[in-house]
N, C-alpha and C positions, 0 to 999 in steps of 0.2 A: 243400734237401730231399734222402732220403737217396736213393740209386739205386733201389734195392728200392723202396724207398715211390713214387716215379716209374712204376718199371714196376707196380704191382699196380693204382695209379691209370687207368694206359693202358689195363689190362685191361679195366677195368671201362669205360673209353669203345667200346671194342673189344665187348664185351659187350654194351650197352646200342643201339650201330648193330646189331649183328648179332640183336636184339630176345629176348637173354639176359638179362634182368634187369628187374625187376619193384621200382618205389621209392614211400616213402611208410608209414603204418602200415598203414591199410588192406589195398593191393595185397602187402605185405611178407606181413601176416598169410595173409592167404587164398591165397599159394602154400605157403607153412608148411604149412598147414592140408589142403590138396588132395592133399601129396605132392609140388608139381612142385619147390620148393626143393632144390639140390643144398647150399647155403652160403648164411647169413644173415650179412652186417657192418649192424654199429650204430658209428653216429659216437660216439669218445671224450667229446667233447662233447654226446652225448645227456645226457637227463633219468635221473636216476637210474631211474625209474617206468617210463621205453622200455626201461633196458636191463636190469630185473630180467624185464619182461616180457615180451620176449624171449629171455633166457635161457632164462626157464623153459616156455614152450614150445614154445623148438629141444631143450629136454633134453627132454622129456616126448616129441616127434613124432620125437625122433633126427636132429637137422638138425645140421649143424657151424655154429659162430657164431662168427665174429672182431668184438672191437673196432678199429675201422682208423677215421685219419684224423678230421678235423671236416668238421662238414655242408656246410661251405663246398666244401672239398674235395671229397666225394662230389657236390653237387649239379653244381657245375662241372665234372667229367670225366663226370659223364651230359646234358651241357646240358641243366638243369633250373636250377629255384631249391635252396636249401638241401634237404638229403635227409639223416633222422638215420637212415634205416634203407635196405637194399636187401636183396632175394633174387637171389642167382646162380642162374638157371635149366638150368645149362648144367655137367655134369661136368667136362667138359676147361676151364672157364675157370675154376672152383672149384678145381682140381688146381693148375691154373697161376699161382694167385692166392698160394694155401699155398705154393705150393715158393717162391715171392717173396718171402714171408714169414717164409720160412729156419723153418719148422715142422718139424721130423724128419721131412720127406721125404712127412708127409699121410698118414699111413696113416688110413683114414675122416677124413681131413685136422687130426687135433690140433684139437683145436678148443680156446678158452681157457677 
């Protein structure tokens, strides 16, 4: 696995103790939706249908959305079961997630 991909994984365990992160469609949508979303990932191996729908309403609400990792991955670094979607609740761990990312530095964090 690659180093990066390691650490932005940590984060998100880091995140999810520190009760930054919000997983699921559901719980994903409705921080979206509230404003509390700082960063939306959707697992690569999402359904096409989660990740248009997604997309389109991080671009519509102005959310930053990375494709990162498979669900396995995401659910396993939040000890949960599989997880195709998460909301980062949290600037600093959104920030942190991007620069791991090697995104041009995140300015409103590059989003894909």
């Amino acid at each position: 696995m690659l180093d990066n991909k390691k650490k932005v994984l940590n984060l998100i365990g880091l995140a999810t103790k520190a009760g930054k992160t919000v997983s699921g469609e559901f719980s994903t949508e409705k921080a979206v939706k509230s404003g509390k979303a700082c960063m939306v990932l959707v697992s690569e191996d999402a359904s096409d249908n989660t990740r248009k729908k997604f997309t389109d309403m991080c671009t519509y609400y102005r959310v930053p959305i990375m494709i990162f990792g498979d669900k396995d991955e995401l659910g396993h670094y939040m000890g949960k079961e599989m997880r195709a979607s998460l909301a980062v609740l949290d600037e600093g761990f959104a920030k942190a997630m991007v620069k791991q990312m090697n995104i041009n530095g995140g300015s409103k964090y590059e989003s894909q």
